[in-house]
N, C-alpha and C positions, 0 to 999 in steps of 0.2 A: 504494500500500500504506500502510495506516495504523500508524505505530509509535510506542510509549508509549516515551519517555524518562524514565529516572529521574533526578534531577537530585541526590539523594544516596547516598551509600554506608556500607551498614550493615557494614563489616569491621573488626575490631579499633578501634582509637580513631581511624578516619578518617569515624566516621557523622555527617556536615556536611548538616544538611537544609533545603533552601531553606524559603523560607514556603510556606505551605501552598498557596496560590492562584497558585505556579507549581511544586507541587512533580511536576506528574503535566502535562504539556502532548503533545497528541496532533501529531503533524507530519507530513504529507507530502514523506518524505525514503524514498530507498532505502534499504534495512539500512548498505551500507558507506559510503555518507557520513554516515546518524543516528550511527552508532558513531565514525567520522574527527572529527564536530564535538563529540561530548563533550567529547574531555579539555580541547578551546579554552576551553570553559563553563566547568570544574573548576577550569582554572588561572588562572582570573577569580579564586577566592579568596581573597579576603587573609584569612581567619580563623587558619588555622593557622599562617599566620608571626605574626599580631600576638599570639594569642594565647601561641605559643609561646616570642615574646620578653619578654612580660611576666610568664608563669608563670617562666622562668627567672631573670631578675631577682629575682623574689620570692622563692626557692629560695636564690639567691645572699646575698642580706642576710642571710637567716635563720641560714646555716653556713658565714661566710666565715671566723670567729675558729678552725674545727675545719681551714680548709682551709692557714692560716698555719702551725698548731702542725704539719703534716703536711709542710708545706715546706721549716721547718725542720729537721725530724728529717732527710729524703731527702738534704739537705746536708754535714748530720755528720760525722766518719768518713772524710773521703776523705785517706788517706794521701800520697797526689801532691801534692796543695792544704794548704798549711802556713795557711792562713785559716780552711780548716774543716778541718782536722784533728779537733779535741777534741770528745770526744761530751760536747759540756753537759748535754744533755736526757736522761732516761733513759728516759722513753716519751712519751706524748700527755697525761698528766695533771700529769707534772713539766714539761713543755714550757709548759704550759696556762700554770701558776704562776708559772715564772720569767719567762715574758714578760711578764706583768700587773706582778710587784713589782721587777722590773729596769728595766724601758720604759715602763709604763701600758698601760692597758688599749686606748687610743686604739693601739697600736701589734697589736694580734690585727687590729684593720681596714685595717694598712698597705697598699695595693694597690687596696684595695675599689674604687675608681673607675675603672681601669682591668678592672677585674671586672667593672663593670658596663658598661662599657662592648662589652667583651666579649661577655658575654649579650646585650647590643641586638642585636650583629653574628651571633655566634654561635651563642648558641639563636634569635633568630629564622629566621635560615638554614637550621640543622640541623633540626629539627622542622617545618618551614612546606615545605621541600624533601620532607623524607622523608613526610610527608602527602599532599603533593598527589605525589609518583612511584608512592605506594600508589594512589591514583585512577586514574593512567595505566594500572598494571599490573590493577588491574580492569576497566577499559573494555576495557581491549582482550584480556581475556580469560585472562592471566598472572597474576593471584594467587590467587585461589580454585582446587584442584582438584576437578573435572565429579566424580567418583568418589565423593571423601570427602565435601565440601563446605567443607574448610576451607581455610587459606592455606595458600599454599607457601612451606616455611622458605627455599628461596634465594631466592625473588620479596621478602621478606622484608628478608633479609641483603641482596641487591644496592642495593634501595631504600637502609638505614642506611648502610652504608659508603660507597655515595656521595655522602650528604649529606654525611654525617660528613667527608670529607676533604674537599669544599667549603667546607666552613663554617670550619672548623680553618686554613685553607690563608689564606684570607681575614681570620682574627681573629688571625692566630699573634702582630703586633707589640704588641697590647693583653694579648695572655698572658706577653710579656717583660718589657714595665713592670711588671705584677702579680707576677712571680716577685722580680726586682728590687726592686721597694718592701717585699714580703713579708721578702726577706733581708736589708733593710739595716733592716727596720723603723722605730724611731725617727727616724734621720738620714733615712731618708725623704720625712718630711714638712717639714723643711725645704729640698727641693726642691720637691716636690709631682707633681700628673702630667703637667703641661709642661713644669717642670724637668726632670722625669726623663726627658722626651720626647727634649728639647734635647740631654741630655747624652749619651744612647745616640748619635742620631744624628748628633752635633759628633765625636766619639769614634771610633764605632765604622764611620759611614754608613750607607745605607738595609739593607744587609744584617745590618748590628746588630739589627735590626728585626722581622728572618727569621729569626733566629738559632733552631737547634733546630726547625724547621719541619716536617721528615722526621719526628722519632721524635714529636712534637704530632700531623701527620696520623696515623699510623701506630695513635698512642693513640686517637684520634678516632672511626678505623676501626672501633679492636676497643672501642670500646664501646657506639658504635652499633649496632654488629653484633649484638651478645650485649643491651644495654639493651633498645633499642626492639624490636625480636622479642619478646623475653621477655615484654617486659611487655606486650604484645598479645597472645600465647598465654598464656600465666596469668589473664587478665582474660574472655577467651574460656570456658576450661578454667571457672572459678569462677562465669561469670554463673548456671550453674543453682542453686549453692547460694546466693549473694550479692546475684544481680540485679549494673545496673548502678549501683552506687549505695558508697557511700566505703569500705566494709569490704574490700572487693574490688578499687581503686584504693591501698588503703595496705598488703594483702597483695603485687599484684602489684610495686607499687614497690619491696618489701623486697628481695623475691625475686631480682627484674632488677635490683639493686643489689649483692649478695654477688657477682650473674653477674659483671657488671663490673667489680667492684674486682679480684675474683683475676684475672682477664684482664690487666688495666691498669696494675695496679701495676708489674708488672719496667721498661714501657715511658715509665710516668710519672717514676719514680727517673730514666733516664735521658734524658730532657728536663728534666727541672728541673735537672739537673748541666751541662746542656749548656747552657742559657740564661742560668744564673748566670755561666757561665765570660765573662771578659773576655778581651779581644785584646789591649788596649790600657788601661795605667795612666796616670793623673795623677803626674807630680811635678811640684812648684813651678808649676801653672799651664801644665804642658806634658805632651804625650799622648805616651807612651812607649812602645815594642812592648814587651808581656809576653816576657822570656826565653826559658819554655816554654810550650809550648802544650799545655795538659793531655791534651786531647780530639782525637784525629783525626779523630771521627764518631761514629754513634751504636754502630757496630757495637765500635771502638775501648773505646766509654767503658763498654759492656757490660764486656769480657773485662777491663778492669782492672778494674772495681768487682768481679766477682767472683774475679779474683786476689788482690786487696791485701788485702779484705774478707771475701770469701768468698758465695754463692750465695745462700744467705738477706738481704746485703745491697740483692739487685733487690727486696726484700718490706721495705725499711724505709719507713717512714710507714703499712702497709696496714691497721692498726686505724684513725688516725683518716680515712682512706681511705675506706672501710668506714662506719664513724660518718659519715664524712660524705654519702657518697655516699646512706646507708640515708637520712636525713633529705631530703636533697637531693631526691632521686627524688619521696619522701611528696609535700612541699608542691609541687613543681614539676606532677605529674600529678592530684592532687586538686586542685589551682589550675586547669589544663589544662581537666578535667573538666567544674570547678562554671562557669567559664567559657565552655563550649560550651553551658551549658542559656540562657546570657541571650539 
C-alpha cells in the first residue's frame, strides 16, 4: 500500500515544514507503522526548543526591570517578617523610581543572569516540549476533532501543563538566585551569580536550591495551561481576518497574557514569599537556624498572607504582572514566529 507522509503540521503554532524536497515522501509502510514512525521523525526536531529558548531570552532582557519592580512589591507587607514588613513602594511606578534613585538603575537588572539562564533551561524546555507533545497528539490522532476540525482544548491543556511542570521543576534553583538577587538588589552584585550560588548552597544545601519548587510548578502549570492554548486558539480564531502575519501574533499575545496573569498571580505572591524566606542566618561569619520559620508550605503561606493582609494581598505585584507578562508574550511569540519563517 502506498502512503503519503506529511512530514509537517499545520495546527496552531506547531506548523514546522520540512524542505520542500522531503516535504511529501511516498513509503511503502502499513498504515500503523507509517503513523508509529512519525512522531520518531517529529521528535528529531530541534527547532522548537532552540527557537523557543532564544525567543524567551529575548522577551526576558527586554522586561526584566518590570519583573524586579513586581518582586519587590509581592514582598512588602508581610507582617510575620519584620524585614519586609514596611510597604516602601506604593505601586509599580513608585517602585520603578525609588529603585533607580536609591540603588541605580544597574540594580532593576539585579538577577538578570540567573534569568537568563533560566530561559536557556526553561523556555527552551517548556515550549520545544509542548510543541513537539502537540505533534504526538496529532499523529496519532488526539488533537484535532474529526467533527469540528479544530483542536481539543484538553489535548491542549494536557500538552502545556506538562511541559510546564517539566521545565519549572528543572529551572526552579536559577529562579531562586533570581528572586534573591532581585530582593537584595544592590548588595547583590557584590556577590554576583556564583556568589550567590555558593552562598544558598554553603547555607542552606542543595534543597536551598528547590526551595518553593511546589507552588513554581504549580504556577508553571497554570500558565501554561491558560498561555499556550490561548494563544493558539486566538491566532486560529483571527487568521481569517489577520492572516498569519504580526497583527494577529501581538493581538493573540495580549490576550493569552491578561489569561495568565489573573490565573498566576495568587500562586506567584506565594513563591516569591516562599523563596525569599531563609532557614538559616549569618552572624559573625557563622550560619545560624532562623528562630521562626515563617512559612510551613505553600498552602500555610496562603492563609497567613490573607489573614494578616487580607485577600487582595494574593493580587499584589499583578499590574506590573500584567505589564509585564503583556510585553513578554509580544516579543517572545512575534520572535517565535518571525523565527520559524528563516
Amino acid at each position: 500500500m502506498t502512503r503519503i507522509v506529511m512530514q509537517g503540521v499545520s495546527t496552531g503554532t506547531t506548523d514546522y515544514q520540512q524542505p520542500q524536497a522531503h516535504h511529501l515522501q511516498q513509503q511503502q509502510l502499513p498504515p500503523q507503522t507509517a503513523r508509529r514512525k512519525q512522531p520518531m521523525n517529529e521528535l528529531k526536531d530541534w527547532r522548537p526548543f532552540v527557537y523557543g529558548g532564544l525567543a524567551s531570552i529575548t522577551a526576558e532582557f527586554g522586561t526584566f526591570p518590570i519583573d524586579t519592580t513586581k518582586t519587590r512589591l509581592q514582598i512588602q507587607g508581610q507582617k510575620i517578617d519584620q524585614t519586609f514588613s514596611q510597604l516602601r513602594y506604593r505601586g509599580m511606578t513608585d517602585a520603578f523610581i525609588k529603585i533607580t534613585q536609591e540603588e541605580g538603575l544597574r540594580a532593576l537588572y539585579s538577577g538578570i543572569w540567573p534569568a537568563v539562564l533560566r530561559q536557556a533551561t526553561y523556555g527552551t524546555i517548556k515550549f520545544g516540549t509542548y510543541y513537539t507533545l502537540k505533534k504526538y497528539a496529532h499523529n496519532y490522532g488526539l488533537l484535532v476533532d474529526p467533527a469540528t476540525g479544530g483542536e481539543r482544548v484538553w489535548a491542549n491543556i494536557l500538552c502545556a501543563a506538562t511541559a510546564g511542570a517539566v521545565s519549572s521543576a528543572i529551572a526552579n534553583p536559577t529562579d531562586v538566585l533570581k528572586v534573591r538577587m532581585q530582593v537584595h538588589g544592590k548588595a547583590a552584585h557584590q556577590h554576583g551569580l556564583f556568589g550567590s550560588f555558593m552562598e544558598i548552597y554553603r547555607y542552606e544545601g542543595v534543597r536551598g536550591l528547590w526551595r518553593g519548587v511546589g507552588p513554581t510548578a504549580q504556577r508553571a502549570v497554570v500558565i501554561a495551561s491558560v498561555e499556550l492554548p490561548v494563544y493558539d486558539f486566538c491566532k486560529m480564531q483571527l487568521m481569517h481576518a489577520f492572516g498569519d502575519h504580526m497583527a494577529n501574533h501581538f493581538i493573540s499575545s495580549f490576550i493569552a497574557s491578561l489569561g495568565s496573569a489573573i490565573a498566576s498571580t495568587p500562586i506567584d505572591v506565594i513563591r516569591t514569599r516562599l523563596m525569599n524566606q531563609k532557614h538559616l542566618t549569618v552572624v559573625n561569619g557563622v550560619a545560624v537556624a532562623n528562630t521562626q520559620k515563617l512559612y510551613k508550605g505553600s498552602f500555610d503561606c496562603a492563609v497567613q498572607t490573607v489573614r494578616n493582609e487580607g485577600l487582595l494581598a494574593l493580587y499584589k505585584g499583578f499590574i506590573p504582572t500584567w505589564v509585564r507578562m503583556g510585553p513578554w508574550n509580544i516579543i517572545f511569540f512575534i520572535t517565535y514566529e518571525q523565527m520559524k519563517k528563516l
